[in-house]
mmCIF file of the N, C-alpha and C atoms, coordinates in Angstrom:
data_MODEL
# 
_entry.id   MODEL 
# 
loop_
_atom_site.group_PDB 
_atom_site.id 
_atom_site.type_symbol 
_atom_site.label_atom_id 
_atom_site.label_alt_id 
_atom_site.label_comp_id 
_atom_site.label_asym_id 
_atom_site.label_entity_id 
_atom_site.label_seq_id 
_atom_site.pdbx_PDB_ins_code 
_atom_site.Cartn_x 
_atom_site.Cartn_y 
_atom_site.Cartn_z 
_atom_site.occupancy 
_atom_site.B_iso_or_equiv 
_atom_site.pdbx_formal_charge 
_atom_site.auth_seq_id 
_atom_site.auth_comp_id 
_atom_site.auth_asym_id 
_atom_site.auth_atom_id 
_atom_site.pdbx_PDB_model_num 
ATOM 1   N N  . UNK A 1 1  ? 0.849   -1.171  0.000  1.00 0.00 ? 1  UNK A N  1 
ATOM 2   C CA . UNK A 1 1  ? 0.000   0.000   0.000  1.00 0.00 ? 1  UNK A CA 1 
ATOM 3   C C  . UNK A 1 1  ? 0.895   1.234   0.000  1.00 0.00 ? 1  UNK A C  1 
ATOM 4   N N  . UNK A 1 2  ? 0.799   2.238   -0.748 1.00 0.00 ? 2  UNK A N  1 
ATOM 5   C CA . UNK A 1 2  ? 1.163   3.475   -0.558 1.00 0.00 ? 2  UNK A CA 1 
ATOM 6   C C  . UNK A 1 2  ? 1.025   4.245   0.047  1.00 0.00 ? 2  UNK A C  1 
ATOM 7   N N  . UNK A 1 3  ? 1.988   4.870   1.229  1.00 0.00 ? 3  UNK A N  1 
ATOM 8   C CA . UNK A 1 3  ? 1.780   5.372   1.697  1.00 0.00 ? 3  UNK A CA 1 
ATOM 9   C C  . UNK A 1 3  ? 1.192   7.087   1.530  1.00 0.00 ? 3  UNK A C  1 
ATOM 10  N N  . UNK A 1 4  ? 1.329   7.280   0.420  1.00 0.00 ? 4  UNK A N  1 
ATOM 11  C CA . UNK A 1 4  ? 1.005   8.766   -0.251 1.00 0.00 ? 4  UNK A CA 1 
ATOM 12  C C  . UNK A 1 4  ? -0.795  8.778   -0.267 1.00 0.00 ? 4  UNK A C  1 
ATOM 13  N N  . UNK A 1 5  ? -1.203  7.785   -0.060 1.00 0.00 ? 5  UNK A N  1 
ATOM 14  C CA . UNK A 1 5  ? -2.542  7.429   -0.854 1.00 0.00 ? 5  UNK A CA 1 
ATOM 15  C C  . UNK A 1 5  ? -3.823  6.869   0.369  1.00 0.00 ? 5  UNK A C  1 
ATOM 16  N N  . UNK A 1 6  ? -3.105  7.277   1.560  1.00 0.00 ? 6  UNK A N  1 
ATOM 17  C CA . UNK A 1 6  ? -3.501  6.717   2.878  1.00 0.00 ? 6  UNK A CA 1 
ATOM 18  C C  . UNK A 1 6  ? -4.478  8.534   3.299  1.00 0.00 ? 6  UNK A C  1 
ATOM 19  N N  . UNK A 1 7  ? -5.712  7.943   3.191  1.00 0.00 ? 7  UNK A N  1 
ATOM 20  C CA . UNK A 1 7  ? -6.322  9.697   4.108  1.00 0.00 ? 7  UNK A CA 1 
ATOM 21  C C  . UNK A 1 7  ? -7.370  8.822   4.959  1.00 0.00 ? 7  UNK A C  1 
ATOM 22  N N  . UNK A 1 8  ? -7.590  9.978   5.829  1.00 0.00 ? 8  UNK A N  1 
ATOM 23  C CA . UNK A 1 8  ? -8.838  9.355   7.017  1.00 0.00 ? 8  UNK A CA 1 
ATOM 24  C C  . UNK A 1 8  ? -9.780  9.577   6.738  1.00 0.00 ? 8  UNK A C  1 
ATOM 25  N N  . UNK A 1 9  ? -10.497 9.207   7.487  1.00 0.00 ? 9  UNK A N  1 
ATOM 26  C CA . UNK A 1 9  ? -12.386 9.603   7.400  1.00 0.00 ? 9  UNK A CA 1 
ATOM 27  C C  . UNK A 1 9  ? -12.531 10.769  7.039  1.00 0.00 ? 9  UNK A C  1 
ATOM 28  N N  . UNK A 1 10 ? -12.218 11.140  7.753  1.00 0.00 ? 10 UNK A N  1 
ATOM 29  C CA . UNK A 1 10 ? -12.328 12.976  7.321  1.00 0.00 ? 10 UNK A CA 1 
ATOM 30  C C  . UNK A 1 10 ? -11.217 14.120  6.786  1.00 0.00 ? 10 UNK A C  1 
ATOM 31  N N  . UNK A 1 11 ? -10.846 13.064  6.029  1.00 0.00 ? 11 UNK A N  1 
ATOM 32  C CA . UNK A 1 11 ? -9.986  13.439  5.024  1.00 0.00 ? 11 UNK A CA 1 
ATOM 33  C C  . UNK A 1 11 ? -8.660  13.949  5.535  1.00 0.00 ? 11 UNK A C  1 
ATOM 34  N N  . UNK A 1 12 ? -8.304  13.617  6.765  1.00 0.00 ? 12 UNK A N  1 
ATOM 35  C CA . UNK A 1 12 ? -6.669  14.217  7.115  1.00 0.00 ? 12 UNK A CA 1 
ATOM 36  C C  . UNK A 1 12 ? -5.454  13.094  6.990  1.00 0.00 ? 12 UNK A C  1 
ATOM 37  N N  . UNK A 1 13 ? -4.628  13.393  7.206  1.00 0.00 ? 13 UNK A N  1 
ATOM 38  C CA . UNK A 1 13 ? -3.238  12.458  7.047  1.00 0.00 ? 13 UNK A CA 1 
ATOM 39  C C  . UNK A 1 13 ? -3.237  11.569  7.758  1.00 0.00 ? 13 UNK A C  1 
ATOM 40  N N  . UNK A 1 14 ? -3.294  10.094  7.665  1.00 0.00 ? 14 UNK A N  1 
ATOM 41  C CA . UNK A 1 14 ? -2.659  8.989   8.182  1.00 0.00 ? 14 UNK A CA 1 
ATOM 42  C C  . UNK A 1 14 ? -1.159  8.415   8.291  1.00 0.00 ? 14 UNK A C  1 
ATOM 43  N N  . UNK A 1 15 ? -0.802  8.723   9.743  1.00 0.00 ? 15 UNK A N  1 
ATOM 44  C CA . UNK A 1 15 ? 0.310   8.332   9.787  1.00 0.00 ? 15 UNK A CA 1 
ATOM 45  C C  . UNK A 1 15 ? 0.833   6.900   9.615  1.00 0.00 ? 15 UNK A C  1 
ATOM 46  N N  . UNK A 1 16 ? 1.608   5.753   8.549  1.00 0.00 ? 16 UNK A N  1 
ATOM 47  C CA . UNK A 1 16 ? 1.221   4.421   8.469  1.00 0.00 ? 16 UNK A CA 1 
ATOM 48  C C  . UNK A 1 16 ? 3.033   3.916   9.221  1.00 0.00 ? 16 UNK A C  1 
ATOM 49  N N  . UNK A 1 17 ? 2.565   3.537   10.292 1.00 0.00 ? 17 UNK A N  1 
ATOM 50  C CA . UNK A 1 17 ? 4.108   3.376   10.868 1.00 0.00 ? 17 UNK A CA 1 
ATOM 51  C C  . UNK A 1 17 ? 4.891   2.276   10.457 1.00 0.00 ? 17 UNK A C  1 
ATOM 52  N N  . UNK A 1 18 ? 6.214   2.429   10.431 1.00 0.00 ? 18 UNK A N  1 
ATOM 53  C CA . UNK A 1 18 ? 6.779   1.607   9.909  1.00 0.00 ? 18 UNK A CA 1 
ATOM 54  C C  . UNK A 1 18 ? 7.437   0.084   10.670 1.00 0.00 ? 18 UNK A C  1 
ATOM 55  N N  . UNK A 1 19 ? 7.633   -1.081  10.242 1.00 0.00 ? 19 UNK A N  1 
ATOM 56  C CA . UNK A 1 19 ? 7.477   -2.030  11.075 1.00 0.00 ? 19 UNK A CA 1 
ATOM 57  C C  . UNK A 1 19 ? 8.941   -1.862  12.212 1.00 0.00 ? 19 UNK A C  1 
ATOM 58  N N  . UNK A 1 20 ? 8.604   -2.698  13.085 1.00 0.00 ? 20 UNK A N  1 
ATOM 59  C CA . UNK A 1 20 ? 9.636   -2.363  13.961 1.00 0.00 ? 20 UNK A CA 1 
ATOM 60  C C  . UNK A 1 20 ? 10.527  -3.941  14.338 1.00 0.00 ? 20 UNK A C  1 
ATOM 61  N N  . UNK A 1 21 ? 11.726  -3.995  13.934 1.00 0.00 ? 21 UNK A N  1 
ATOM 62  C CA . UNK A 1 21 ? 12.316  -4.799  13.729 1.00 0.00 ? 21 UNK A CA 1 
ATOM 63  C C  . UNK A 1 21 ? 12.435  -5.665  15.038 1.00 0.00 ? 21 UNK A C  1 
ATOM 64  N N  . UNK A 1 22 ? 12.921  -5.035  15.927 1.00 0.00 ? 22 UNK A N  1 
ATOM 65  C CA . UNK A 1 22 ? 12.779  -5.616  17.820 1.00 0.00 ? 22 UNK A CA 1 
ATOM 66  C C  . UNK A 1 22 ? 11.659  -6.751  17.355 1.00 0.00 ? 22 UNK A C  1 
ATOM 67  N N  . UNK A 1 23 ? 10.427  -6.070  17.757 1.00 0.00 ? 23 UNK A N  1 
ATOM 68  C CA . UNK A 1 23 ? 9.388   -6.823  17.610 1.00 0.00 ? 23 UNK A CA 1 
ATOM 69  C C  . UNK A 1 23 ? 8.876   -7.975  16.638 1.00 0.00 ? 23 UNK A C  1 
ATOM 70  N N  . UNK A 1 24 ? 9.499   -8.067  15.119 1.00 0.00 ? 24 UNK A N  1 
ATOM 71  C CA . UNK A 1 24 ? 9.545   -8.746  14.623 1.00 0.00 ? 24 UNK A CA 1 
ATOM 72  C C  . UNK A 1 24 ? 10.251  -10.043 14.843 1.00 0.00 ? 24 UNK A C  1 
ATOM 73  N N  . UNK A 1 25 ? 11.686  -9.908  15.379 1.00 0.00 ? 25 UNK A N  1 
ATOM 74  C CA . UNK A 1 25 ? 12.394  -10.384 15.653 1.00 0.00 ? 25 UNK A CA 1 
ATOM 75  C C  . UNK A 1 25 ? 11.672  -11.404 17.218 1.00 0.00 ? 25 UNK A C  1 
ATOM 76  N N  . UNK A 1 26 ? 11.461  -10.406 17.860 1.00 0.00 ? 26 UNK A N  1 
ATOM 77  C CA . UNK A 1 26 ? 10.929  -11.381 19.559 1.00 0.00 ? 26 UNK A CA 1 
ATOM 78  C C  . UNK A 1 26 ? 9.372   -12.323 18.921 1.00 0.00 ? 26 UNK A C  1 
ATOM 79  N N  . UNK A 1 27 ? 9.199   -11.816 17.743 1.00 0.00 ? 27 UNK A N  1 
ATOM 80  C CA . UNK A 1 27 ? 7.647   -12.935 17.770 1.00 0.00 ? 27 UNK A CA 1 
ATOM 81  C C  . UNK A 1 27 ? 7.941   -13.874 16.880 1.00 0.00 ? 27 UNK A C  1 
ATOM 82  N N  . UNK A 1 28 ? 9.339   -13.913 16.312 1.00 0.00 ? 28 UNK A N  1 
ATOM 83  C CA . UNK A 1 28 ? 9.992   -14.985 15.327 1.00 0.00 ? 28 UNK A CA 1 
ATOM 84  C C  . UNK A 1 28 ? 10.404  -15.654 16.747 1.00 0.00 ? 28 UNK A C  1 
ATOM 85  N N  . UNK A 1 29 ? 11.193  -15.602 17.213 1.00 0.00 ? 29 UNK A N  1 
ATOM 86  C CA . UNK A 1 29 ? 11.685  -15.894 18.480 1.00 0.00 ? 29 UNK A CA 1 
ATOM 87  C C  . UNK A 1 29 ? 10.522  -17.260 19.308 1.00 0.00 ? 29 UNK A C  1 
ATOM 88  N N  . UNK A 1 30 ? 9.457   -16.291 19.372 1.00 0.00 ? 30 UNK A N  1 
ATOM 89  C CA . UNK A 1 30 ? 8.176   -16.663 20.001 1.00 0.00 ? 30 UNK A CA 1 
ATOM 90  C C  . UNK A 1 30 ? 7.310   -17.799 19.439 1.00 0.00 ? 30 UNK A C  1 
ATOM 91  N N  . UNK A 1 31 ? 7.438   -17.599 17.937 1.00 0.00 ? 31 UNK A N  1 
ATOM 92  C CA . UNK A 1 31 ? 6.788   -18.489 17.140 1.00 0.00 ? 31 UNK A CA 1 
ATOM 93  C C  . UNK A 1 31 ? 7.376   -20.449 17.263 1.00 0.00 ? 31 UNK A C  1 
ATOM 94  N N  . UNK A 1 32 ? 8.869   -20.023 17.067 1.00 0.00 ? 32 UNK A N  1 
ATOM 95  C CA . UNK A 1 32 ? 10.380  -20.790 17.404 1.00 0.00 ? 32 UNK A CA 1 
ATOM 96  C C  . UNK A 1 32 ? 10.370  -21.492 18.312 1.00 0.00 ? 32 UNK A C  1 
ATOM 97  N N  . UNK A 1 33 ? 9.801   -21.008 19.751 1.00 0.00 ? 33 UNK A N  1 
ATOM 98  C CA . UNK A 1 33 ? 9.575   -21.869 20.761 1.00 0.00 ? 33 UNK A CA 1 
ATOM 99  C C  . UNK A 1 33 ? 8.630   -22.232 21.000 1.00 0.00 ? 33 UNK A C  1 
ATOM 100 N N  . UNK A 1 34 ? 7.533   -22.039 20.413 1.00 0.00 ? 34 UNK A N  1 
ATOM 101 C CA . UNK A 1 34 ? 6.007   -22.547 20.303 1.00 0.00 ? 34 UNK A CA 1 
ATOM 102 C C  . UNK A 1 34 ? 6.023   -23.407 18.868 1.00 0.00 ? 34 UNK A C  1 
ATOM 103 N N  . UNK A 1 35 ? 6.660   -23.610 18.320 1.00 0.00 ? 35 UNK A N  1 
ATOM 104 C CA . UNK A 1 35 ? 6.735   -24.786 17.204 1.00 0.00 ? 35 UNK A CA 1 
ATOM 105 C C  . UNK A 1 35 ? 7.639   -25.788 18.468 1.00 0.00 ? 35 UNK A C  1 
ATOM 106 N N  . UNK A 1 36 ? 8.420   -25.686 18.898 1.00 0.00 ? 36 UNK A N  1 
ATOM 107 C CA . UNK A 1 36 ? 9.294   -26.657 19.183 1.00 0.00 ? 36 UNK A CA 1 
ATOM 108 C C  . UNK A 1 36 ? 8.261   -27.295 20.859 1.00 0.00 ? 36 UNK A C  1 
ATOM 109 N N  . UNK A 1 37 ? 7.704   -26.473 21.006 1.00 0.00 ? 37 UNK A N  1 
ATOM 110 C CA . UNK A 1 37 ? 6.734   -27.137 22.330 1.00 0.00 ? 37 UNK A CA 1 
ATOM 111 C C  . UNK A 1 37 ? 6.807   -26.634 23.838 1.00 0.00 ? 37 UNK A C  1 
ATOM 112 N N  . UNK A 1 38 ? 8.201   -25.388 23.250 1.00 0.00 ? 38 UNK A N  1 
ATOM 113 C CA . UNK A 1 38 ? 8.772   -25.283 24.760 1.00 0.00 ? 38 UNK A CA 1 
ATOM 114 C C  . UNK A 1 38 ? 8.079   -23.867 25.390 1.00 0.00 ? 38 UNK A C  1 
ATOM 115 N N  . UNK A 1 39 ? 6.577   -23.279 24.437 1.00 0.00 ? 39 UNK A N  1 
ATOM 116 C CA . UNK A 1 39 ? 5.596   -22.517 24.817 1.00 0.00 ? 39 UNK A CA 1 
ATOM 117 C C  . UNK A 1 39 ? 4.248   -23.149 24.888 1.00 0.00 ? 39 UNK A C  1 
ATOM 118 N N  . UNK A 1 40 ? 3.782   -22.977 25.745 1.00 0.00 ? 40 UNK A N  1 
ATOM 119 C CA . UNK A 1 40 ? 2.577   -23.880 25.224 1.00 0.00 ? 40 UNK A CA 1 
ATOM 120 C C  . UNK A 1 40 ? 1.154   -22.542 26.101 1.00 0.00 ? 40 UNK A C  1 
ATOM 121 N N  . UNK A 1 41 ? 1.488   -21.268 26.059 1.00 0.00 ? 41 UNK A N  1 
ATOM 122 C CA . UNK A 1 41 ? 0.601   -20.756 26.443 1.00 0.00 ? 41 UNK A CA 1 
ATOM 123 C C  . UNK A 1 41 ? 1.225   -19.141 26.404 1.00 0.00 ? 41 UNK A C  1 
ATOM 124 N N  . UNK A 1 42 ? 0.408   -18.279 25.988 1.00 0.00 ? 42 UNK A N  1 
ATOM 125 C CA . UNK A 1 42 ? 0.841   -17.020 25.663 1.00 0.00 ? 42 UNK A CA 1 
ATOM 126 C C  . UNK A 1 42 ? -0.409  -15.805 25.872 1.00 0.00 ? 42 UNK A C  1 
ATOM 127 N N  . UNK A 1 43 ? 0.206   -14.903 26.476 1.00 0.00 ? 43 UNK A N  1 
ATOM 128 C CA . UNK A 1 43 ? -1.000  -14.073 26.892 1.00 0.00 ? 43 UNK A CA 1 
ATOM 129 C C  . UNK A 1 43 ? 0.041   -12.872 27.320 1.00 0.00 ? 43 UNK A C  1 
ATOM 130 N N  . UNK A 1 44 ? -0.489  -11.802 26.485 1.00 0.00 ? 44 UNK A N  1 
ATOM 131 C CA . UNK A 1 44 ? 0.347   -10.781 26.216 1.00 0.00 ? 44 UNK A CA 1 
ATOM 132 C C  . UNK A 1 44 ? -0.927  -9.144  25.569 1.00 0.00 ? 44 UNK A C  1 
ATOM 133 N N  . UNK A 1 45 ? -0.254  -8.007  25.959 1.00 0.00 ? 45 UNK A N  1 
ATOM 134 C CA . UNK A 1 45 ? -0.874  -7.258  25.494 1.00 0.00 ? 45 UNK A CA 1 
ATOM 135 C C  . UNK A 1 45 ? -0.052  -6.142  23.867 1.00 0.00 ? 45 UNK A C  1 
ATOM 136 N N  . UNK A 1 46 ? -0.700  -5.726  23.014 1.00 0.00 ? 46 UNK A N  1 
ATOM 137 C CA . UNK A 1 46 ? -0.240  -5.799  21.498 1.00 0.00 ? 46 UNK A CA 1 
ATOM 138 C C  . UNK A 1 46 ? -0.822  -3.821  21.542 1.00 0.00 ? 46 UNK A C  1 
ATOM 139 N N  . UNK A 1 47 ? 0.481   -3.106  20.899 1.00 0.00 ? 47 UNK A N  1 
ATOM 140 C CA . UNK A 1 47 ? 0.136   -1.809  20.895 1.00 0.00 ? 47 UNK A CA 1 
ATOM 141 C C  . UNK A 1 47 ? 0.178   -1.775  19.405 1.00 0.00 ? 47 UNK A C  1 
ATOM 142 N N  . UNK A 1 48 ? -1.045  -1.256  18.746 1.00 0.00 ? 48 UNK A N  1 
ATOM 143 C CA . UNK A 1 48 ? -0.965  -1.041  17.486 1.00 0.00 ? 48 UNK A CA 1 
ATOM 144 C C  . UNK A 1 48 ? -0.481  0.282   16.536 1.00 0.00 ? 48 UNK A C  1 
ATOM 145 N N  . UNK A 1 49 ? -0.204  0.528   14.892 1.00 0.00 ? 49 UNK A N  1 
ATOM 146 C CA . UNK A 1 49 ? 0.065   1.350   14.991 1.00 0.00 ? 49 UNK A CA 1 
ATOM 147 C C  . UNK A 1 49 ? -0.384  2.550   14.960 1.00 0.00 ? 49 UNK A C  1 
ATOM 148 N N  . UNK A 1 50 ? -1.888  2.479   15.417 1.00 0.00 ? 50 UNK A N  1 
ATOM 149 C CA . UNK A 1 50 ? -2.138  3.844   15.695 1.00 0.00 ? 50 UNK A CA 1 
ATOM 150 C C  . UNK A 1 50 ? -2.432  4.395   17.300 1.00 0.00 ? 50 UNK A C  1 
ATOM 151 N N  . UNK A 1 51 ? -1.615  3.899   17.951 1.00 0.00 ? 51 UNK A N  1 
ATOM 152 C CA . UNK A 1 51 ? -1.457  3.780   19.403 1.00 0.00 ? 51 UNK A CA 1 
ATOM 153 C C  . UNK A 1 51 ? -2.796  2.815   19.994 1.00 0.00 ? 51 UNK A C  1 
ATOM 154 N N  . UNK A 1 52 ? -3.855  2.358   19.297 1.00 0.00 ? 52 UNK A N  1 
ATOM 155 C CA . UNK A 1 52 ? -4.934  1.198   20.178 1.00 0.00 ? 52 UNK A CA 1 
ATOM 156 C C  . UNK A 1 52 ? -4.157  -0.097  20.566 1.00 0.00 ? 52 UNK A C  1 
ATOM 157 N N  . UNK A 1 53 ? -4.769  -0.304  21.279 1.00 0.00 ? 53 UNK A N  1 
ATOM 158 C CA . UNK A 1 53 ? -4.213  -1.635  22.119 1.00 0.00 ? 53 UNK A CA 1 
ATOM 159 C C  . UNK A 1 53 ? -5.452  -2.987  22.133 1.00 0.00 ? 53 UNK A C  1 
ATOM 160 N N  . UNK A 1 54 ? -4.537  -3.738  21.978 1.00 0.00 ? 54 UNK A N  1 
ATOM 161 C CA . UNK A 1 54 ? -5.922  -5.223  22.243 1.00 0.00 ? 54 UNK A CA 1 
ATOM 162 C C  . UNK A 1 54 ? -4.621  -6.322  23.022 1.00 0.00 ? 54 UNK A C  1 
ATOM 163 N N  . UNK A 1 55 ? -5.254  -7.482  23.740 1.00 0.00 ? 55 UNK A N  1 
ATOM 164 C CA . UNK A 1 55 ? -4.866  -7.948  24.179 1.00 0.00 ? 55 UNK A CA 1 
ATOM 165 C C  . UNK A 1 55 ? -4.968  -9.810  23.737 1.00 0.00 ? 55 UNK A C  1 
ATOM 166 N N  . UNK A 1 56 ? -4.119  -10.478 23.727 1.00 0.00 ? 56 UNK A N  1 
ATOM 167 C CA . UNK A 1 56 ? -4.085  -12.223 23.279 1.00 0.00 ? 56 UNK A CA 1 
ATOM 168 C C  . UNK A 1 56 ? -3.803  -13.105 24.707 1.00 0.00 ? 56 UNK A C  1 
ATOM 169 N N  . UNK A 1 57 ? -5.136  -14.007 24.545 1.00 0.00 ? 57 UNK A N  1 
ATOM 170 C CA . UNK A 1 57 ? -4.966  -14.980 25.366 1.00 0.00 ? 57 UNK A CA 1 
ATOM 171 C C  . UNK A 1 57 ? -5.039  -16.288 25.254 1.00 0.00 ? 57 UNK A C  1 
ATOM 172 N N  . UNK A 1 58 ? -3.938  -17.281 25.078 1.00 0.00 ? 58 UNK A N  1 
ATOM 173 C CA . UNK A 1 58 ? -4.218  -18.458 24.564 1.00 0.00 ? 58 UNK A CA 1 
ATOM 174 C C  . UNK A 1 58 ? -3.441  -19.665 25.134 1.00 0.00 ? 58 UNK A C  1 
ATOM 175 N N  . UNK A 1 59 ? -3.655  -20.918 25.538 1.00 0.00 ? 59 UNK A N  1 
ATOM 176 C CA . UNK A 1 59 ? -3.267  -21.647 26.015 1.00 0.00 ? 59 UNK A CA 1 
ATOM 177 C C  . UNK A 1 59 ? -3.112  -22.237 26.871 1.00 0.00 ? 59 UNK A C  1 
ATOM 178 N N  . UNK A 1 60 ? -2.206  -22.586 27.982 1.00 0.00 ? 60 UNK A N  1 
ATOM 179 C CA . UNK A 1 60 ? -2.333  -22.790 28.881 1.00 0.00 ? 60 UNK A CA 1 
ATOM 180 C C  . UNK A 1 60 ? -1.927  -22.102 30.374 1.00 0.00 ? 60 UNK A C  1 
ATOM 181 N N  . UNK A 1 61 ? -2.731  -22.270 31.794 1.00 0.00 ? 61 UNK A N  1 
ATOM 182 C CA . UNK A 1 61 ? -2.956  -21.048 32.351 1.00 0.00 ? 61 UNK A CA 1 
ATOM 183 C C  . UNK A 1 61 ? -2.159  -22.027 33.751 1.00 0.00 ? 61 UNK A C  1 
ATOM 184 N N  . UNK A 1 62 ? -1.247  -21.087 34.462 1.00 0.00 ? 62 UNK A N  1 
ATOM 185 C CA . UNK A 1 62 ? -1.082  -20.767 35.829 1.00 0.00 ? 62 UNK A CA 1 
ATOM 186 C C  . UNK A 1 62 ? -1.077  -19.354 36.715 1.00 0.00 ? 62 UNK A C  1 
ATOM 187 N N  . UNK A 1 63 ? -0.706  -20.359 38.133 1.00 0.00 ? 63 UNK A N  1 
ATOM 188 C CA . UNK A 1 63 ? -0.804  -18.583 38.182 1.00 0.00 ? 63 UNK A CA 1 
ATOM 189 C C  . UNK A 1 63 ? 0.911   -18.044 38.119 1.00 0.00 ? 63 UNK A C  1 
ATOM 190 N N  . UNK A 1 64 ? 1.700   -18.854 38.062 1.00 0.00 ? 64 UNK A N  1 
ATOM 191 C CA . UNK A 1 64 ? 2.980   -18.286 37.585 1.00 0.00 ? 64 UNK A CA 1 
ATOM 192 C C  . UNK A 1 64 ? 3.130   -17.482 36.639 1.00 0.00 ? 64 UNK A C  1 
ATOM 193 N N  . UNK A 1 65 ? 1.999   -17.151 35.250 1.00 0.00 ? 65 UNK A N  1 
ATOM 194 C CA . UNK A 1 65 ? 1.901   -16.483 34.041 1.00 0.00 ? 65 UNK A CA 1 
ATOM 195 C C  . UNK A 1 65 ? 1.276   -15.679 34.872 1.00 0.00 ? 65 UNK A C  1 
ATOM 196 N N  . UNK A 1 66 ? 0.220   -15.643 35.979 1.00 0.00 ? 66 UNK A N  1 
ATOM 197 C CA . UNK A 1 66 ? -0.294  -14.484 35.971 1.00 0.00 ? 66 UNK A CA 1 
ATOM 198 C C  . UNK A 1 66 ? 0.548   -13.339 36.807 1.00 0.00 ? 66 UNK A C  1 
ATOM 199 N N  . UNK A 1 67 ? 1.694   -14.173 38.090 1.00 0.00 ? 67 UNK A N  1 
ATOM 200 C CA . UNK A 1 67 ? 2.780   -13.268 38.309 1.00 0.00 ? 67 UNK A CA 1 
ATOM 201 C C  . UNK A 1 67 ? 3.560   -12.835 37.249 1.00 0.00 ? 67 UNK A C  1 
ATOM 202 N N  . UNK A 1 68 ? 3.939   -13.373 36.815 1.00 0.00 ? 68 UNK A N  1 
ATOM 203 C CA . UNK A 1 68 ? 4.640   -12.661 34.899 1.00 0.00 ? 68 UNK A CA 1 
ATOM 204 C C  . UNK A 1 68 ? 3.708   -11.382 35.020 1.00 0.00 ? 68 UNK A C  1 
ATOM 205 N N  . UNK A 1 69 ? 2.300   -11.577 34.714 1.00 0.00 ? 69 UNK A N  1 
ATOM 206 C CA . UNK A 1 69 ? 2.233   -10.319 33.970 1.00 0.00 ? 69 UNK A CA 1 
ATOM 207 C C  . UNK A 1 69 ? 1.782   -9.366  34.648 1.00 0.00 ? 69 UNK A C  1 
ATOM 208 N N  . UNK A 1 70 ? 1.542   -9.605  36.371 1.00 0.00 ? 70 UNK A N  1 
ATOM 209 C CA . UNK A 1 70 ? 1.669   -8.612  37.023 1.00 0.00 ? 70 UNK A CA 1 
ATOM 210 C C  . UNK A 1 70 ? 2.953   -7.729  37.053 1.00 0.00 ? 70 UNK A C  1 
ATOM 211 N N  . UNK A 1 71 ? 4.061   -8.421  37.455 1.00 0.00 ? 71 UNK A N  1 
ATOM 212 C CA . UNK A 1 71 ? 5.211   -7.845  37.582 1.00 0.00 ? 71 UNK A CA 1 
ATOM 213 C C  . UNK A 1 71 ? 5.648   -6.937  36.587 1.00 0.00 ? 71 UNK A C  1 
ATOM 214 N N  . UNK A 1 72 ? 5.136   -7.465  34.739 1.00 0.00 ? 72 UNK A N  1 
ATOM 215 C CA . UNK A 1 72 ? 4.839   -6.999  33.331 1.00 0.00 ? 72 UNK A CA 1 
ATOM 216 C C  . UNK A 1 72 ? 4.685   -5.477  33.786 1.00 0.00 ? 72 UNK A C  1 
ATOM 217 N N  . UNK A 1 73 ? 3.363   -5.732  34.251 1.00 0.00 ? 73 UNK A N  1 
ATOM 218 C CA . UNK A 1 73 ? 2.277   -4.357  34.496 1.00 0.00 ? 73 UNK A CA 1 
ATOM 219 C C  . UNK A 1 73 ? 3.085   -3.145  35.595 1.00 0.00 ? 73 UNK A C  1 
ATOM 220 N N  . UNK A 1 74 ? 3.730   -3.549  36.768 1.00 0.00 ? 74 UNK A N  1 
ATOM 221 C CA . UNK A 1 74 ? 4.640   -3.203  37.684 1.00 0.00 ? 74 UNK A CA 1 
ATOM 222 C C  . UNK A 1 74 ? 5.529   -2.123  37.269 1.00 0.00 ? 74 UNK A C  1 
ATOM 223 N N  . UNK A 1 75 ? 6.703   -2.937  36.122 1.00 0.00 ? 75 UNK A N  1 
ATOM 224 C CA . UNK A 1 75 ? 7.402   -2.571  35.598 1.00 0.00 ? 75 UNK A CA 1 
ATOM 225 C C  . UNK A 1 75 ? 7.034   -1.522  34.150 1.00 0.00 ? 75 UNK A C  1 
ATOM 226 N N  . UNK A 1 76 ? 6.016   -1.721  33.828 1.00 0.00 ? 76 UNK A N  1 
ATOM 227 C CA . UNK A 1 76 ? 5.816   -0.461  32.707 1.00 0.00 ? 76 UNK A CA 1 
ATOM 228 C C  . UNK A 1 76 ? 5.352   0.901   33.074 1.00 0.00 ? 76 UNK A C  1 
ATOM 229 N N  . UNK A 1 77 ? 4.541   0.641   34.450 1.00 0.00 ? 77 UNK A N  1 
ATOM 230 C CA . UNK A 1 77 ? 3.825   1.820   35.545 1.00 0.00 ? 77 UNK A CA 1 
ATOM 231 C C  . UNK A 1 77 ? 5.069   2.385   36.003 1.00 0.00 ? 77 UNK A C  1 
ATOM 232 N N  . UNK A 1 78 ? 6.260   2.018   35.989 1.00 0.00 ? 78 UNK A N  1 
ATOM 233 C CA . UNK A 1 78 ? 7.409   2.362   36.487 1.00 0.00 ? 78 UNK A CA 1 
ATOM 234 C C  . UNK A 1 78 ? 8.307   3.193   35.688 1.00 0.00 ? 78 UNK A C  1 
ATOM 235 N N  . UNK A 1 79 ? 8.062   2.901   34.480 1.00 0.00 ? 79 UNK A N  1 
ATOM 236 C CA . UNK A 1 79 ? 9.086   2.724   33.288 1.00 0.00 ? 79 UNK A CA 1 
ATOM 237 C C  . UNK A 1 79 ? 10.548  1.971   32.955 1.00 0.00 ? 79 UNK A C  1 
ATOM 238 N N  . UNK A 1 80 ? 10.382  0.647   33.987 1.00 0.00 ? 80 UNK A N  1 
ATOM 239 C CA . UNK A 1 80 ? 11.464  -0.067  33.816 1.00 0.00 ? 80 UNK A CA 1 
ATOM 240 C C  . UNK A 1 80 ? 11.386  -0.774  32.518 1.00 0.00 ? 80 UNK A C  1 
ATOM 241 N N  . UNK A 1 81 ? 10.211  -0.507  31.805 1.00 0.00 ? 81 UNK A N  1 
ATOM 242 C CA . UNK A 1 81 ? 10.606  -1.336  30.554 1.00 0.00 ? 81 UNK A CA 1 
ATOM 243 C C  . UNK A 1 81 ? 9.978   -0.586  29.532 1.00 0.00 ? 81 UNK A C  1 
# 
């Protein structure tokens, strides 16, 4: 898609962001250990690029994942990450 050729609803500029390699890289990563078996449950929150957010939940559940993603939550309220 072109980016020249991108307008909004009401006709102003859409910013179309460009991909971000980090992230590409950690969900190749992610994919890698969930083919091989050594993920078997993933639940994570996804910032899109027009700053909305949605969230993925899939697999299998403890509450060790759910300390993960408290501590997750901890650390971004902080800006340690």
């Amino acid at each position: 898609m072109s980016k020249e050729k991108v307008v909004g609803i009401y006709g102003g500029i859409v910013i179309v962001p460009e991909p971000h390699e980090g992230v590409i890289e950690a969900l190749e990563e992610l994919l890698e250990m969930a083919r091989s078996g050594e993920v078997v449950g993933f639940y994570g929150a996804i910032t899109h690029g027009d700053e909305a957010s949605s969230t993925y939940a899939i697999g299998h559940r403890n509450y060790a994942t759910l300390g993960a993603l408290t501590t997750m939550q901890a650390k971004m309220a902080l800006g340690d990450i």
